[in-house]
C-alpha positions as CSV (number, residue, x, y, z in Angstrom):
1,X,-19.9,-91.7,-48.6
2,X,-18.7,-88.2,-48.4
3,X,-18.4,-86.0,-45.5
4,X,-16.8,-82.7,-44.5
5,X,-17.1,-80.2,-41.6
6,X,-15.4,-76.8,-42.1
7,X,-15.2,-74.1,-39.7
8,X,-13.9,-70.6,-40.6
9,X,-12.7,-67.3,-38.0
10,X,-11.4,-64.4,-39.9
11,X,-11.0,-60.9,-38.8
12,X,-11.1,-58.1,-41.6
13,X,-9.5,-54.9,-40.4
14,X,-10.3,-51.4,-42.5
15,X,-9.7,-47.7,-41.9
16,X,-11.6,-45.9,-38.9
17,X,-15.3,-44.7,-40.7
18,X,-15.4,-41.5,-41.3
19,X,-18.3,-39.3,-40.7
20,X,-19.6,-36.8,-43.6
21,X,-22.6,-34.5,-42.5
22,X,-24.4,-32.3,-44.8
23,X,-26.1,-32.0,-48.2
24,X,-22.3,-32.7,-50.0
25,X,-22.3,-36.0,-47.8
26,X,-24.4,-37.8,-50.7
27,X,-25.3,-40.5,-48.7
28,X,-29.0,-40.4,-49.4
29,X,-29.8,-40.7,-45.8
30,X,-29.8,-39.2,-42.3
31,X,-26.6,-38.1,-42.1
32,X,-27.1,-35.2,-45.2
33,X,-29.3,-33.3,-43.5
34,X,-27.0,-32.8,-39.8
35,X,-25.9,-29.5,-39.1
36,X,-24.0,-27.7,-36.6
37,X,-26.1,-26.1,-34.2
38,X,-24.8,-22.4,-32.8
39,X,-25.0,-23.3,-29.2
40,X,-22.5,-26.6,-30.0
41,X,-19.8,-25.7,-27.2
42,X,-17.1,-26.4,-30.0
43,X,-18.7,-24.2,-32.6
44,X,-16.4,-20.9,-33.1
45,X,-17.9,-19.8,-35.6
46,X,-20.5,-17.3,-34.1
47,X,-23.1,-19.2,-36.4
48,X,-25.3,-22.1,-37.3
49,X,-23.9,-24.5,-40.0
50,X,-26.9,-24.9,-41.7
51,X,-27.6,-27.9,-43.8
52,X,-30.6,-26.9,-46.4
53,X,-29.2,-27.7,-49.5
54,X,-31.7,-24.3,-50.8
55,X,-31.5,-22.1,-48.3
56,X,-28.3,-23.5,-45.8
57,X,-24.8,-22.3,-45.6
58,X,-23.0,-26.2,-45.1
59,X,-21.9,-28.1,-48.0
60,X,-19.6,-30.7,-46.2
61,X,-17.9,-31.9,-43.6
62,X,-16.0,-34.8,-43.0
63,X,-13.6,-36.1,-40.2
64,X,-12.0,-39.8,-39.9
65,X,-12.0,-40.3,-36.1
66,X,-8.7,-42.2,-35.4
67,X,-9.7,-42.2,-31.6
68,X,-12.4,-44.6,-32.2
69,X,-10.3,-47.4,-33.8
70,X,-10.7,-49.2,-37.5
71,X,-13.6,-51.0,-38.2
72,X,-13.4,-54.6,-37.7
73,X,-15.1,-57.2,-39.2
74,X,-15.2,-60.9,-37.4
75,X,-16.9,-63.6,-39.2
76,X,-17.5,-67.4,-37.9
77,X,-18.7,-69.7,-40.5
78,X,-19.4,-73.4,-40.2
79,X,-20.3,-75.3,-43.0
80,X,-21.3,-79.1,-43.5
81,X,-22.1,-81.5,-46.2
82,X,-22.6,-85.5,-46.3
83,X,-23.5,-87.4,-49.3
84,X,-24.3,-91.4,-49.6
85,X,-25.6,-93.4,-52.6
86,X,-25.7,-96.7,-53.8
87,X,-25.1,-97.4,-57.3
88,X,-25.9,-100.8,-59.4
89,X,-26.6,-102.5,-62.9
90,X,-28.9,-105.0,-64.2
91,X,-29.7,-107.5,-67.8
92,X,-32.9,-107.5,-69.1
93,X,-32.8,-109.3,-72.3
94,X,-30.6,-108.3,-74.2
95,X,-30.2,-104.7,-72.7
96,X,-28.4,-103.8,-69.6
97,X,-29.8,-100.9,-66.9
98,X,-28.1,-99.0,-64.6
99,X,-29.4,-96.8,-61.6
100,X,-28.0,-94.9,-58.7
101,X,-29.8,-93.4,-55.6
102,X,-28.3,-90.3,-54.0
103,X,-28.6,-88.6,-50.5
104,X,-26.7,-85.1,-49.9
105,X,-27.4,-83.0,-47.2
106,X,-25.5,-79.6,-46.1
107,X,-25.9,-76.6,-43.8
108,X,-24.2,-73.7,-43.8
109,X,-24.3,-70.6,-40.4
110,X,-22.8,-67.5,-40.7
111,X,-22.2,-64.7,-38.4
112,X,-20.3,-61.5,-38.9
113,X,-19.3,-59.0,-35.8
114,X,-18.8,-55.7,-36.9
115,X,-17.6,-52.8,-34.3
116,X,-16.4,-49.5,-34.8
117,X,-19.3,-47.9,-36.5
118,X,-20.8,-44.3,-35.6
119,X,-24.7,-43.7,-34.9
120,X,-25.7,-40.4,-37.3
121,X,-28.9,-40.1,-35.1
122,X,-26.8,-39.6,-31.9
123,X,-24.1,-37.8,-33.8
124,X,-26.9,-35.2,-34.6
125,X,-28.2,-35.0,-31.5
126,X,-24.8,-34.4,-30.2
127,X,-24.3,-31.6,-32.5
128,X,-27.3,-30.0,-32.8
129,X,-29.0,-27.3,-30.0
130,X,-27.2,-27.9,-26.4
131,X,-30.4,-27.5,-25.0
132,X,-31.5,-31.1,-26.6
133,X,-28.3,-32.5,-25.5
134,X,-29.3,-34.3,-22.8
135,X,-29.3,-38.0,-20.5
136,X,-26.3,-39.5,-22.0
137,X,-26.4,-37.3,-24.8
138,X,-22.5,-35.7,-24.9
139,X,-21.8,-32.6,-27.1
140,X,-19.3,-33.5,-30.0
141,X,-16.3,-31.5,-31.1
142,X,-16.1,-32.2,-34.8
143,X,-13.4,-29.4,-35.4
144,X,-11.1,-30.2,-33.4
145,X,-7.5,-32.2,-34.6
146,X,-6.5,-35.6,-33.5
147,X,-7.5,-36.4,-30.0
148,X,-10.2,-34.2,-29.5
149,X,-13.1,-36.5,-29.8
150,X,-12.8,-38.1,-26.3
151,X,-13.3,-41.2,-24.9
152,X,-17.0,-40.2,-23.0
153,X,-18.2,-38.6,-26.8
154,X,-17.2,-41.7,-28.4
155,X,-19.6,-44.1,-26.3
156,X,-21.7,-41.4,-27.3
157,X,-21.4,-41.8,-31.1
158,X,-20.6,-45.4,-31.3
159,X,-24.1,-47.0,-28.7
160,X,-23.1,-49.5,-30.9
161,X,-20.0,-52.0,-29.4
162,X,-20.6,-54.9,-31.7
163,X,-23.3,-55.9,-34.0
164,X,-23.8,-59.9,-34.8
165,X,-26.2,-60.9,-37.5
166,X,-26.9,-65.0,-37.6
167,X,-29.1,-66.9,-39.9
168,X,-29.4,-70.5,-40.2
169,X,-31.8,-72.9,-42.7
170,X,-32.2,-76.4,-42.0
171,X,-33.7,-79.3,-44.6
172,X,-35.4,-82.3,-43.1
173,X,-37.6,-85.2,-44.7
174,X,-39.1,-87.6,-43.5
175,X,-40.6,-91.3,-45.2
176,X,-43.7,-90.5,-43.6
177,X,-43.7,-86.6,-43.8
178,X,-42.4,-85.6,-46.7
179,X,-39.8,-82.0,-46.6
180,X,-39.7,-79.4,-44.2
181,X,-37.5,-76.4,-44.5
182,X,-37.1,-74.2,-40.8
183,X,-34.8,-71.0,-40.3
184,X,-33.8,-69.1,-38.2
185,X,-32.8,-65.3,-37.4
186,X,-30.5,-63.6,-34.7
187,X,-29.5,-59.9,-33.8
188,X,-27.2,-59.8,-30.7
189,X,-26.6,-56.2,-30.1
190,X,-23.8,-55.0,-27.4
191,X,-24.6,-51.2,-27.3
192,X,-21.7,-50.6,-24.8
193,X,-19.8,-52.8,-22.6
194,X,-22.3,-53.4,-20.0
195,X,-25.5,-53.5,-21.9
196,X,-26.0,-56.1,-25.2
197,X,-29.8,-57.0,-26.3
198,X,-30.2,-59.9,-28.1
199,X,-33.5,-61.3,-30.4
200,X,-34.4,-64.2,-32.2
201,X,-37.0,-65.4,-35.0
202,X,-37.4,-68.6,-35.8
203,X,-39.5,-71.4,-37.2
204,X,-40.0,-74.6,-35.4
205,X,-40.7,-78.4,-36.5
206,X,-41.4,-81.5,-34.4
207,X,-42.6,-84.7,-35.8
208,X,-44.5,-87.4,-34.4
209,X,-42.4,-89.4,-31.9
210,X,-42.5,-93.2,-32.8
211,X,-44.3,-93.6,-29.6
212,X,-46.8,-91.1,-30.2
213,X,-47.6,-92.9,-33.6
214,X,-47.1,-96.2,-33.0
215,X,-47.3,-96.9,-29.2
216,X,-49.2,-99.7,-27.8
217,X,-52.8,-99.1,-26.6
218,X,-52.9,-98.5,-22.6
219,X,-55.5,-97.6,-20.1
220,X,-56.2,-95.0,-17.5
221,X,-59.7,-94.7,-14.5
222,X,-60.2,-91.2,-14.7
223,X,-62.3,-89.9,-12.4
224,X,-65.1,-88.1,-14.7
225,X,-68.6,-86.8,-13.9
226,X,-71.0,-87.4,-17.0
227,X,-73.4,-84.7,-17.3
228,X,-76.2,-87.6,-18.0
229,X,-76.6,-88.7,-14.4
230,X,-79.4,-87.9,-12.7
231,X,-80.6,-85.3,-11.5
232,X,-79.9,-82.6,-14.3
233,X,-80.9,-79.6,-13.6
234,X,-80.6,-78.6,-17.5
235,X,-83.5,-79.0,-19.7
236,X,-81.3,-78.8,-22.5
237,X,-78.9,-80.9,-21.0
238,X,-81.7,-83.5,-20.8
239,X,-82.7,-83.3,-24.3
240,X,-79.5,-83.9,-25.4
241,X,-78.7,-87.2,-23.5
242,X,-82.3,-88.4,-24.7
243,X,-80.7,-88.3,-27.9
244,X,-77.2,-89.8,-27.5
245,X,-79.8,-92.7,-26.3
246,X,-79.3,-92.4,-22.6
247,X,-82.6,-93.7,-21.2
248,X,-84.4,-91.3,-18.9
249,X,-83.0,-91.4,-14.8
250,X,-79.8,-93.0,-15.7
251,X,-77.5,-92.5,-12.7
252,X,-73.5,-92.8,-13.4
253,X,-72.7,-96.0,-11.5
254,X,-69.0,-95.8,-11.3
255,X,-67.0,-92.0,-11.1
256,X,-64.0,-93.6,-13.0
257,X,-64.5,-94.3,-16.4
258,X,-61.6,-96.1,-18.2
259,X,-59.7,-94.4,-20.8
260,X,-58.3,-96.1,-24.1
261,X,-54.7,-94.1,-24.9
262,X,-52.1,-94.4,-27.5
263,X,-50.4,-93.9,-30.6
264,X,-51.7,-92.7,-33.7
265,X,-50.6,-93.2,-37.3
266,X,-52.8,-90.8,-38.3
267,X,-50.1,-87.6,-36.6
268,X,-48.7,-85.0,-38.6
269,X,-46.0,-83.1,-37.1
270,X,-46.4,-79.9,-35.0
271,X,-44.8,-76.4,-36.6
272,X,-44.0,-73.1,-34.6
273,X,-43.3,-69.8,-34.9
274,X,-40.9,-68.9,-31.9
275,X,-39.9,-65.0,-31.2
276,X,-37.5,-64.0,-28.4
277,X,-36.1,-60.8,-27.4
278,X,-34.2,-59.8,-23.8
279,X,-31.0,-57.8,-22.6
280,X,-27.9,-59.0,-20.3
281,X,-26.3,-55.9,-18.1
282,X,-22.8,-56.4,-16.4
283,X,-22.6,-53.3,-15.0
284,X,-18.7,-52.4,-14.8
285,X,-19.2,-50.4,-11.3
286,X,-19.9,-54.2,-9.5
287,X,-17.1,-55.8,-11.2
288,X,-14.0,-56.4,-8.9
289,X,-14.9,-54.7,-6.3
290,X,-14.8,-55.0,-2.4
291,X,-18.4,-56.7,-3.0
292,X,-18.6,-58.2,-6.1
293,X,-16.0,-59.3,-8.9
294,X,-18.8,-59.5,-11.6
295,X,-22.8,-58.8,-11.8
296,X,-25.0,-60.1,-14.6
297,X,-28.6,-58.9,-15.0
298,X,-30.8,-60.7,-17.4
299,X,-34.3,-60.7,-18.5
300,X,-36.1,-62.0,-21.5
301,X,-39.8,-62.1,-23.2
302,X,-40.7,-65.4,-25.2
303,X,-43.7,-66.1,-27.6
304,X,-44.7,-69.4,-29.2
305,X,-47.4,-70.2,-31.6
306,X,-48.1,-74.0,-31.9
307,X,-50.0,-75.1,-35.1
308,X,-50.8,-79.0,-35.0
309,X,-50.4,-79.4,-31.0
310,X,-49.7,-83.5,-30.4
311,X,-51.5,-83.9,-27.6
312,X,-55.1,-85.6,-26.4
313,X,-58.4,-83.6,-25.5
314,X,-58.9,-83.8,-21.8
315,X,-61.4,-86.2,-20.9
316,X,-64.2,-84.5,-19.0
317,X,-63.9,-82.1,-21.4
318,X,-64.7,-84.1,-24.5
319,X,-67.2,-85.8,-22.7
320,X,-69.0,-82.4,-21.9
321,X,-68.6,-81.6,-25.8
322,X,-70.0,-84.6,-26.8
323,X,-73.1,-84.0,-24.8
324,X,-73.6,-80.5,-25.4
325,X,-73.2,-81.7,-29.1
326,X,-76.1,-83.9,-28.6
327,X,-75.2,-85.9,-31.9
328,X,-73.3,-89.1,-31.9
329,X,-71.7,-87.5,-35.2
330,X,-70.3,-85.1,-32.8
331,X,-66.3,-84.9,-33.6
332,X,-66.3,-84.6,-29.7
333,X,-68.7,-88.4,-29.3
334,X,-66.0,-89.8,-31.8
335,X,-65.0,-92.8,-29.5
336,X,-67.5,-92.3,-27.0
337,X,-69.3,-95.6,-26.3
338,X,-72.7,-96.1,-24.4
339,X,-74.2,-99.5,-23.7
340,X,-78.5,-99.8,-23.4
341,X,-77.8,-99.1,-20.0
342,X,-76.3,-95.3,-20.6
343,X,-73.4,-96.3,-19.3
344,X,-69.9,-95.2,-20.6
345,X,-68.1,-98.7,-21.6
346,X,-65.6,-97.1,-24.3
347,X,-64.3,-94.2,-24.2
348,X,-60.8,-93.4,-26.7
349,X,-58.5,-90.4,-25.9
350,X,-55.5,-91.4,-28.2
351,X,-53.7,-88.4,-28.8
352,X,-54.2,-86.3,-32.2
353,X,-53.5,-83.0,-33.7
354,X,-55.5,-80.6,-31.7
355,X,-54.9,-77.4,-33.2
356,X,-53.3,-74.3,-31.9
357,X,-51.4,-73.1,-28.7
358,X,-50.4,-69.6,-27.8
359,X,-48.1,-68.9,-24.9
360,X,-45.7,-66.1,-24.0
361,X,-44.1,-65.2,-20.8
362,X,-40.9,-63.8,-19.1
363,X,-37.4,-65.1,-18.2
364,X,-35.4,-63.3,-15.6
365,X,-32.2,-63.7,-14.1
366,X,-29.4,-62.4,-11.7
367,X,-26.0,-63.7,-11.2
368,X,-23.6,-62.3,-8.1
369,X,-20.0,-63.4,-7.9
370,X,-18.3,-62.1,-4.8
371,X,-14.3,-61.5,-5.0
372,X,-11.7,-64.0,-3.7
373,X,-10.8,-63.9,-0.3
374,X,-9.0,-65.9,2.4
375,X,-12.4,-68.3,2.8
376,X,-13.0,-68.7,-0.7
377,X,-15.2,-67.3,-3.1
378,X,-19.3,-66.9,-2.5
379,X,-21.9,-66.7,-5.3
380,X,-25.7,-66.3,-5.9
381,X,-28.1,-67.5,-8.6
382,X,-31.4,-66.1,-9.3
383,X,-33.4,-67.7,-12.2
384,X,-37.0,-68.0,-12.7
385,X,-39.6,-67.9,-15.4
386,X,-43.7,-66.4,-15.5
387,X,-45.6,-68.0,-17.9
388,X,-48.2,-64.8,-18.9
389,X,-50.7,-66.4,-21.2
390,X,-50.9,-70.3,-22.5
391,X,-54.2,-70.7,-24.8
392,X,-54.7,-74.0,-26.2
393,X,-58.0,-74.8,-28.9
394,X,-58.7,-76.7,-31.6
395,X,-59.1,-76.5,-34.9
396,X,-63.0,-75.4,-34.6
397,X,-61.9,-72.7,-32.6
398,X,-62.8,-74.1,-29.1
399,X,-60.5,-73.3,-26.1
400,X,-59.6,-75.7,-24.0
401,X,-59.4,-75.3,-20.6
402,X,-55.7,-75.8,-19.6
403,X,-54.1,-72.8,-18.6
404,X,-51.7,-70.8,-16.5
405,X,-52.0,-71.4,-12.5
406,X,-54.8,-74.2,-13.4
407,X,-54.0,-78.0,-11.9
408,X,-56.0,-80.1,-14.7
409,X,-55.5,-83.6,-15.8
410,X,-52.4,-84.4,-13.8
411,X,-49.7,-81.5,-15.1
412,X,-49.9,-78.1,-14.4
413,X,-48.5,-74.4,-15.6
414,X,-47.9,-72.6,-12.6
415,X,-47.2,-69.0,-13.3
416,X,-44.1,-68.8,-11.7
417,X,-41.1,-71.3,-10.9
418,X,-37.7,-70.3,-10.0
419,X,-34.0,-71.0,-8.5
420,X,-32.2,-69.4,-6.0
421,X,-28.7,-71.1,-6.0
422,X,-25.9,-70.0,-3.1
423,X,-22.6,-71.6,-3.1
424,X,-18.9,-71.4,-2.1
425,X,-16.3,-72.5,-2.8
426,X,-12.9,-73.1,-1.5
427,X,-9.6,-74.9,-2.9
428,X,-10.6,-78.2,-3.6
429,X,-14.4,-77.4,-2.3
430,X,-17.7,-76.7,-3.8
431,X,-20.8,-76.4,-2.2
432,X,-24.3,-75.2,-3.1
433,X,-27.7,-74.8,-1.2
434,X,-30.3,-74.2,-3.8
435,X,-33.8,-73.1,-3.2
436,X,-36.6,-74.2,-5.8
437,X,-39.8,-72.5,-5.7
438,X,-43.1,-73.2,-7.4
439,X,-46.4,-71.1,-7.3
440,X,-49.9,-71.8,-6.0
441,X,-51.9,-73.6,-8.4
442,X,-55.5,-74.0,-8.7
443,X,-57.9,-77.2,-9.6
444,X,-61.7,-78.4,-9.5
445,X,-62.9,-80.2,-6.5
446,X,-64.4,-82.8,-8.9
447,X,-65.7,-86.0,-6.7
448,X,-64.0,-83.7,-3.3
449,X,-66.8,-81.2,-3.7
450,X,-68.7,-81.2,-0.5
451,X,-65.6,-82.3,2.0
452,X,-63.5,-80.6,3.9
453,X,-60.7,-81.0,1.5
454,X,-61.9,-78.7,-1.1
455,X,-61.0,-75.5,0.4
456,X,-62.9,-72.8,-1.5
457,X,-66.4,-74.2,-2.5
458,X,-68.2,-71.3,-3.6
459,X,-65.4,-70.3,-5.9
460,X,-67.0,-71.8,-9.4
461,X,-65.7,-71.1,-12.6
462,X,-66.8,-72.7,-15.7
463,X,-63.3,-74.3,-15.3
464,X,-63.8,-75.5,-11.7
465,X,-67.6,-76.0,-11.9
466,X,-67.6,-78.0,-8.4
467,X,-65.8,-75.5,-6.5
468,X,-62.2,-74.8,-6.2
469,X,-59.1,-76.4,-4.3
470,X,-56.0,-74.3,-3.7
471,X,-52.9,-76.1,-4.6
472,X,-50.5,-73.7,-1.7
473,X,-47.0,-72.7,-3.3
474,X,-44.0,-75.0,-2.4
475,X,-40.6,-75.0,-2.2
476,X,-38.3,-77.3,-1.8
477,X,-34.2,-77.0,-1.0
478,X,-31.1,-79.2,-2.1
479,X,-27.6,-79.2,-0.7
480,X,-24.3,-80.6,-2.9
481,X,-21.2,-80.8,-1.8
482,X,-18.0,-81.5,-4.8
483,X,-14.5,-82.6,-4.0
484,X,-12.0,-82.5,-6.2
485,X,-9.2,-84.6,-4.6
486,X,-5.5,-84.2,-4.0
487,X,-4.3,-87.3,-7.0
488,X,-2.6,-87.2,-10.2
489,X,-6.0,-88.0,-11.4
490,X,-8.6,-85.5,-12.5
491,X,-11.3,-87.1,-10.1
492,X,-14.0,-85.5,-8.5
493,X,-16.4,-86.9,-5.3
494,X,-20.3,-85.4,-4.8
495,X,-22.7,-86.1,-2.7
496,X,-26.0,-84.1,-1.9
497,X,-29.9,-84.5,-1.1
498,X,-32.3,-83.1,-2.7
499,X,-35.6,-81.8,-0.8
500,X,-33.9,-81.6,2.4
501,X,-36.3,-80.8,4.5
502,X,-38.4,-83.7,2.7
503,X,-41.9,-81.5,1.9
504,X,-44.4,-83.2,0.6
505,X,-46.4,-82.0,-2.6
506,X,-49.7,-80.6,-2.0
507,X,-52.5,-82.7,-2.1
508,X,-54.6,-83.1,-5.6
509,X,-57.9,-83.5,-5.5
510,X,-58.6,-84.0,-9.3
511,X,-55.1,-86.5,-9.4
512,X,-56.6,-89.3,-10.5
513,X,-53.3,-91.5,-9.3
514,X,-51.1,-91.2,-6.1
515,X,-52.7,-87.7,-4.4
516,X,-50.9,-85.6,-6.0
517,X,-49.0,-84.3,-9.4
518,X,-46.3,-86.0,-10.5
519,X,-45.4,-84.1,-13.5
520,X,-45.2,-81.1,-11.4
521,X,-43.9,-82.0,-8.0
522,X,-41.1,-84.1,-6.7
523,X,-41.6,-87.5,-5.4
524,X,-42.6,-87.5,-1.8
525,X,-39.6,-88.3,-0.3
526,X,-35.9,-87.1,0.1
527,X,-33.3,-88.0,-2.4
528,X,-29.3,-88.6,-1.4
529,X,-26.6,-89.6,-4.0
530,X,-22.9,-89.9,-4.2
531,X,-21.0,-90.1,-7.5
532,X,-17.2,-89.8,-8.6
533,X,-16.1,-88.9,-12.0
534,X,-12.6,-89.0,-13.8
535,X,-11.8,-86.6,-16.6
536,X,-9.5,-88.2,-18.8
């Protein structure tokens, strides 16, 4: 076996960049066509330094500005590589064969920081008629000698502080796959000290877990409503269960239905397409003062597009499929099993490629750190996410009805969910009340319609066709308390609880276990730990 790891940081240091404006520039872009506009504060000339290379009056000029520093390049470059084989020989009559298999696999990321570097478009703009010079915009003395380009034109000029560039390619196979290829692209742009924006491209891969292909069979009740039963008020509806041989005035005897799940051989793996863009501002008037000793603002847009989704078709809504299908071909009747009765005795909901999903949504953030004083420091967190579209359907083009804000098979997507952290600290102490919030969600009132429980009844939506329940917001709170103590040893003591004030999870009336959603919600109860931990 061979194996190496390499890491490389190198800074490259060059002369300041100069700047050459006009037609004599020759650098067959923006800057050959900037001028000197007659109204530039610094322009003694009496005149406009025209740039036309027909008609104007300016061939060049050109200027190194020393105030703004040399450029500097910063690269950081990790590379590795790992190889394997095995190698043997063997007779065969009277001839001998050799043979050698070989595995190498290597990566290799890349990112380069470059800062000093001017903005021609600004540089025109800062130049050209004082009557457009305006915002941040800062009128630029390109006469002038040494030291005349100050400090407020160069953020001006610059609006670049660093520019990082990041690309990474990764190989994978797989025995059962085959080879998959994913990159990725990054741009992290600090425009000035307290604002950077930051984007990413990138191409995503997940293959089957082994317990999605190959997990045992289990089963589930769910609690489903088959559109067969007696009465139906569709004529259609009737028509069609005639011919998935359900005999005429079939009643469903039992609301649960068992459901056959497992793994699935039959997977392929799930690819993306991932695009993120967003901004952090540390503004420099809230750092170390009275109030604050630093601020950080974030906020962030995502979009995914799934291809392949691993997941399984919600029940009812196969079912429903199947009998508005009315074909026991039906993709949607595939595992669907009826006795002579009309009764559902089979029904299989392993899980399978489904097809597409589509989701995009916001990340947001604000961090406070308060300066140090004689009872410690303080501090706020602020983080949450809304989830603005999630679209799943399959690959005939039908949607399915999970989406944002909608309780459905026992998970949700609420649209919002956030953290509010507050702490302090002090010496050897640390402690943090955090608050974490989830928004209302929404659910059919399924076997509930008609009671009390199910709140809204006459709101019916094709996906809440028994009326609706509202699912209220929640929030629940945590306390932690860290001690660091006073030993040779790095050793730390914590204890908290988490939900406090022990609120229960709302009640779910489509849950078909427990009451309520346990993918979503905390266990109904409170939770206290202690634990220590030695740094050695």
């Amino acid at each position: 076996m061979r194996g190496l790891y390499n890491t490389r940081k190198s800074t490259n240091q060059a002369a300041p960049e100069p700047i050459f404006l006009g037609p004599g520039a020759g650098t067959g872009g923006l800057a050959d066509n900037v001028g000197v506009d007659v109204t530039n504060p610094y322009n003694t000339l009496g005149f406009t330094l025209n740039p036309d290379p027909v008609n104007g009056n300016l061939v060049l000029i050109g200027r190194r500005p020393i105030e703004g520093g040399p450029r500097i390049f910063r690269q950081s470059v990790d590379t590795s590589y790992f190889a394997t084989g095995l190698e043997g020989s063997f007779s065969l009559g009277e001839r001998d064969f050799y043979w050698d298999v070989n595995l190498a696999h290597g990566d290799n990321s890349a990112t380069q920081t470059v800062t000093g570097t001017y903005n021609i478009a600004h540089i025109q703009r800062a130049l050209g008629p004082i009557a457009n010079c305006t915002d941040s915009c800062v009128p630029l003395n390109i006469f002038g000698g040494p030291g005349t380009i100050t400090p407020a034109m160069l953020q001006y000029i610059q609006f670049v502080k660093a520019l990082d560039l990041s690309g990474a390619t990764r190989y994978s196979d797989y025995s059962t796959f085959g080879g998959t290829t994913n990159s990725k692209l990054g741009l992290r742009w600090q425009l000035f000290d307290d604002l950077t924006l930051r984007s990413t491209v990138s191409q995503g891969f997940r293959a089957p877990s082994i317990g999605e292909l190959f997990g045992s069979p289990a089963r589930f009740d769910a609690t489903l409503q088959d559109p067969c039963s007696a009465p139906i008020g569709n004529s259609q509806t009737a028509s069609n269960c005639a011919a998935l041989g359900v005999p005429a005035g079939y009643t469903q005897p039992n609301p649960q239905i068992s459901i056959r799940t497992g793994g699935n051989t039959a997977l392929q793996p799930e690819t993306s397409r991932n695009l993120t863009y967003g901004a952090v501002y540390s503004p420099s008037w809230a750092s170390n003062t009275v109030w604050a000793s630093r601020l950080d603002i974030t906020a962030g847009y995502y979009r995914i597009k799934i291809s392949n989704s691993i997941q399984a078709l919600d029940p009812q809504t196969k079912l429903n499929r199947c009998v508005d299908s009315g074909s026991t071909s039906s993709e949607f009747c595939t595992g669907i099993h009826r006795n002579a009765t009309g009764n559902i005795d089979g029904f299989d909901a392993t899980l399978q490629n489904l097809g597409k999903i589509d989701t995009h949504g916001w990340d947001f953030g604000v961090n406070w750190r308060g300066p140090e004083s004689a009872i410690g420091v303080f501090r706020a967190n602020l983080a949450g996410t809304v989830v603005g579209k999630y679209v799943a359907s399959n690959k005939a083009g039908n949607v399915e009805p999970r989406t944002v804000g909608l309780e459905l098979n026992n998970s949700a997507i609420p649209r919002l969910t956030s953290n509010l952290d507050l702490g302090w600290s002090y010496k050897a102490w640390d402690v943090s009340y955090k608050f974490r919030y989830i928004s209302a969600l929404r659910e059919d009132c399924a076997s509930a319609a008609g009671y009390a429980i199910c709140n809204h009844p006459n709101e019916i939506t094709p996906a809440r066709p028994n009326g609706t329940h509202y699912l209220g917001a929640v929030t629940y709170q945590d306390v932690r308390a860290t001690w660091k103590l006073p030993i040779s040893l790095d050793m730390t003591v914590t204890a908290g609880v988490n939900n406090v004030w022990d609120k229960k999870p709302p009640i779910c009336v489509s849950c078909s276990l427990n009451g309520y959603d346990a993918s979503t919600y905390d266990t109904p109860s409170r939770f206290m730990y202690v634990q220590a931990s030695v740094k050695f």
